[in-house]
N, C-alpha and C positions, 0 to 999 in steps of 0.2 A: 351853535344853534341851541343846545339844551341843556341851559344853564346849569340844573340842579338834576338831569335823568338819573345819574349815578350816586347823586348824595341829596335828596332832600333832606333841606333841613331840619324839616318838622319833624322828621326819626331822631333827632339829634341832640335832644332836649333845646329847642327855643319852641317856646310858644308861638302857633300864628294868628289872625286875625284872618276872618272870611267877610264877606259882605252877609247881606241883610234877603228881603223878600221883595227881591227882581222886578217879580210878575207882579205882584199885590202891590207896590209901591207905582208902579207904571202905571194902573187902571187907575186904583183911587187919590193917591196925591199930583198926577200927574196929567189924566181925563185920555189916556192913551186906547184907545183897541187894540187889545191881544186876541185874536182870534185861537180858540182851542188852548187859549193861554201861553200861546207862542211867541217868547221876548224876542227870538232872533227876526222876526218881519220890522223891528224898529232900526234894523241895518239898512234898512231900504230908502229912508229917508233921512236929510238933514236934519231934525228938527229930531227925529227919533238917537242918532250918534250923537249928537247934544246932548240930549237927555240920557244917554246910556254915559257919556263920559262923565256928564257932573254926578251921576250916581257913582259909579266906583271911586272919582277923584276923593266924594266925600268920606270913601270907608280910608281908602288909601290915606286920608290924613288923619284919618283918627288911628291907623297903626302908625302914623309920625309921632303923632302927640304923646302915645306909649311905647315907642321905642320899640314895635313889633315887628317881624315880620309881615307878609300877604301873601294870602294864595288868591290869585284873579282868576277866580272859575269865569269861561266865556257864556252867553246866553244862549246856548245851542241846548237846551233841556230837549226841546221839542223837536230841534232841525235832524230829526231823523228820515227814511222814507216815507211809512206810512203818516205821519203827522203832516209830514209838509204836501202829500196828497191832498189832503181832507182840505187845505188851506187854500190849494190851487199849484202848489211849488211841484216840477216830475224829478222825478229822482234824480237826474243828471246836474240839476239846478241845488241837490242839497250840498251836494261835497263841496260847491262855489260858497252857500252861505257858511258851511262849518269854516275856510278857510278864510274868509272874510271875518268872522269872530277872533279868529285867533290873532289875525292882524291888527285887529283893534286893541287886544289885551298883549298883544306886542308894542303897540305904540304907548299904552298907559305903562307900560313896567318900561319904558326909555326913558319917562319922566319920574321915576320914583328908585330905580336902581341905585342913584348915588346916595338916594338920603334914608332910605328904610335898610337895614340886615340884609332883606332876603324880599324878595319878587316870585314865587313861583306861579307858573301858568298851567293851568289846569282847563284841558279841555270838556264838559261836561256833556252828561245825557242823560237819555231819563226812559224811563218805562216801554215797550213797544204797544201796549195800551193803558187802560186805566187806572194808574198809580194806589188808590183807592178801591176798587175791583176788580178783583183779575181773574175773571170770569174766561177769559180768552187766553190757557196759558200754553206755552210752545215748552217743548223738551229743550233740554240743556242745548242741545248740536243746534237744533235751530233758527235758539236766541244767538246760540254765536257765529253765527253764517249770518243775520239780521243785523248784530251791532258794527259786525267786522270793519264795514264801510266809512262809518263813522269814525272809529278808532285808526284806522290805516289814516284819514284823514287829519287826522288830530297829529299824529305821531309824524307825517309827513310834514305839518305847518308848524312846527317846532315847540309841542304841548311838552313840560315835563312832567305830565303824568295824564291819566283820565280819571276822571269821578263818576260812577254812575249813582244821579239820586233815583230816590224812593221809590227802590225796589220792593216790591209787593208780595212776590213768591221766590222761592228757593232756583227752580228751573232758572229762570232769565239773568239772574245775578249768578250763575254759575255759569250761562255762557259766556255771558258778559268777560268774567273773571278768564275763562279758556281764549276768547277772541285777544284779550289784552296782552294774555301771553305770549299767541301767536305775531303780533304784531310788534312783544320789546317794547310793549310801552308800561310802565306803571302802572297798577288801577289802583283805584279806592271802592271800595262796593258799601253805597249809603242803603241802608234797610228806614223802609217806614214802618210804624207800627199804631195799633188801636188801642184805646184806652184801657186794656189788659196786657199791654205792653209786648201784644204780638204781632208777626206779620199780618196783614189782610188777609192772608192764606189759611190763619190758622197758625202757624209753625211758629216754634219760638225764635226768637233772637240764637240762643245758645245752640240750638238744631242746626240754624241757618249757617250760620259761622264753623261749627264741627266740620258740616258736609263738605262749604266751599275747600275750607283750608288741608282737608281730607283730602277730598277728588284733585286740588290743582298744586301739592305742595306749598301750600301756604302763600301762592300768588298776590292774595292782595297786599296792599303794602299794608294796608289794615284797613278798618271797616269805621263807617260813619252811622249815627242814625239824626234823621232830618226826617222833615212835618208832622213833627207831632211833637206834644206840650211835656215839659221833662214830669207832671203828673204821671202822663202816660207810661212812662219807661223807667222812672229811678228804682221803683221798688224788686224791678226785677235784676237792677244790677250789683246791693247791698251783695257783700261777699261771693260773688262770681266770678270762679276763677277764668271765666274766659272774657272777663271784662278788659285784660288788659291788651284785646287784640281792638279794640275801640279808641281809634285817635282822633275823630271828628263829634263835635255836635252843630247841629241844625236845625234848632226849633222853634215851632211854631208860639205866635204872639199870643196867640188865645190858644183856652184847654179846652175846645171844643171838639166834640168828634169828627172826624172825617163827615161825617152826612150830616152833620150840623154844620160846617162851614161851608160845603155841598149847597147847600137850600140857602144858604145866607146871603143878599143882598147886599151890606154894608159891612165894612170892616172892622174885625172885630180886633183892636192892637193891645188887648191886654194892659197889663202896667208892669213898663221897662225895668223898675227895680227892681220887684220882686223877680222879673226873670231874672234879673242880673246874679240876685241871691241864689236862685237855682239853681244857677252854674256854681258858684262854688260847693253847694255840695256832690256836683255834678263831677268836679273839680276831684273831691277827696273819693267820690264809688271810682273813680274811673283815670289808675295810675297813670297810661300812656296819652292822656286827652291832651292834643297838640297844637288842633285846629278847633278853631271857636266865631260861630255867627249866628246867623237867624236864616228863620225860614218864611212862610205865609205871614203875613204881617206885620214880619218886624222893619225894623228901619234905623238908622245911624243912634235913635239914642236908646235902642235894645243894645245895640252893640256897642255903644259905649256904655252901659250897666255891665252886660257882664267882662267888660277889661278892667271897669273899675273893681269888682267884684272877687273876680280871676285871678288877675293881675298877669306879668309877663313870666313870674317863674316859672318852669313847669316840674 
């Protein structure tokens, strides 16, 4: 059942390929409702697993075209408890949609297993509030009593690993990182950060990543940062030595602040080359970078800039 639990690849020098911006792609090229921003309510209909399959099919062939790997993170960001409340979903109703996600990115890696390297399934999730303010924050024990559910679920429907994106403070990404534990499954712990290249919190990136790997013996398999513009973050990873515990990026199409893309109505996609440019100096701060996509507004030709940019060595 778990193809890659014990040796991901992407530890292993091959470069991976991620998809693009889920949710921003679904609203605006696509005319979908996300309520609360929540991709996994497009399981609920045909026309939404349609939509969710020719989306990944297309990242999935652009890692053909480059001879890459794939991590297929599932749309579960939001299908946690308290989200899928807010939406109408009770809590008994979420472990059905997280299992339902994974089964779809089980049937997408049956169709891509024999022609791409590598397939890994990555169960995702995301914030227990406001990714962007986290005005609301829980201590370590009981983010990881909150995410546990999630993760036990993931790990049971044959994820090899978890990703939690855009972590906003230190507490929740350190339960997170403890639940993972507890559960034997992999994690990834992705940090968002502000246009000074720090948590929402306040905290640095370097604080962030100290604590976690401090408190849990170095649990994460390694850390991501996603939404937000590589403006936001390169300058603080030139010569950091703990840059090389960084094996994901995830960023946003536009450099706009979190409360400017907050208040914004129309999408704002940036221009795909020069993200693509990005990435490679992104490429040279950052030795172990393994995994490479977009996040808020990007879309198939962000992420073909930066493969072409990139490229597959690593």
């Amino acid at each position: 059942m778990f193809r890659y639990r014990n040796h991901l690849p992407q530890l292993h020098g091959d470069r991976m390929l991620t998809d693009g911006g889920l949710e921003t792609e679904m609203i605006f090229h696509h005319g979908f409702e996300l309520p609360e921003f929540a991709a996994f309510v497009l399981l609920e209909t045909d026309a939404g697993l349609d939509a969710m399959r020719d989306y990944y099919r297309r990242y999935l062939e652009l890692a053909r075209s480059h001879d890459m790997g794939f991590v297929l993170e599932s749309p579960t960001w939001r299908a946690s408890r308290d989200w899928g409340r807010k939406i109408g979903y009770h809590s008994a109703a979420m472990a059905g949609i997280n299992r339902r996600a994974l089964a779809l990115m089980t049937e997408l890696r049956a169709e891509y297993e024999d022609v791409l390297p590598h397939v890994v399934l990555s169960g995702s999730l995301g914030p227990r509030g406001d990714g962007y303010n986290p005005f609301d924050r829980m201590p370590a024990d009981e983010a990881a009593g909150y995410h546990r559910s999630q993760l036990a679920t993931f790990a049971a429907a044959g994820a090899d690993l978890a990703t939690a994106f855009t972590m906003p403070y230190v507490d929740e990404a350190l339960g997170v990182a403890r639940a993972a534990a507890a559960e034997c499954i992999p994690v990834v712990i992705g940090f968002t950060v502000e246009t000074d290249g720090r948590l929402p919190s306040g905290e640095t990136l370097e604080d962030a990543i100290a604590r976690i790997d401090g408190d849990t013996c170095t649990t994460p398999v390694y850390y991501m940062i996603n939404c937000a513009h590589p403006e936001h973050f390169a300058h603080v990873l030139e010569g950091a030595p703990w840059a090389h515990r960084i094996g994901a990026v995830r960023a946003n199409a536009s450099c706009k602040s979190h409360e400017e893309l907050d208040e914004s109505t129309t999408l704002d996609d940036g221009d795909p080359a020069d993200l693509g440019e990005q990435y490679r100096e992104l490429a040279r701060l950052l030795p172990n970078l393994s995994v490479i996509g977009g996040c808020c507004g990007t879309d198939h030709r962000h992420v073909g800039a930066m493969c072409e940019a990139v490229g597959r060595a690593a």
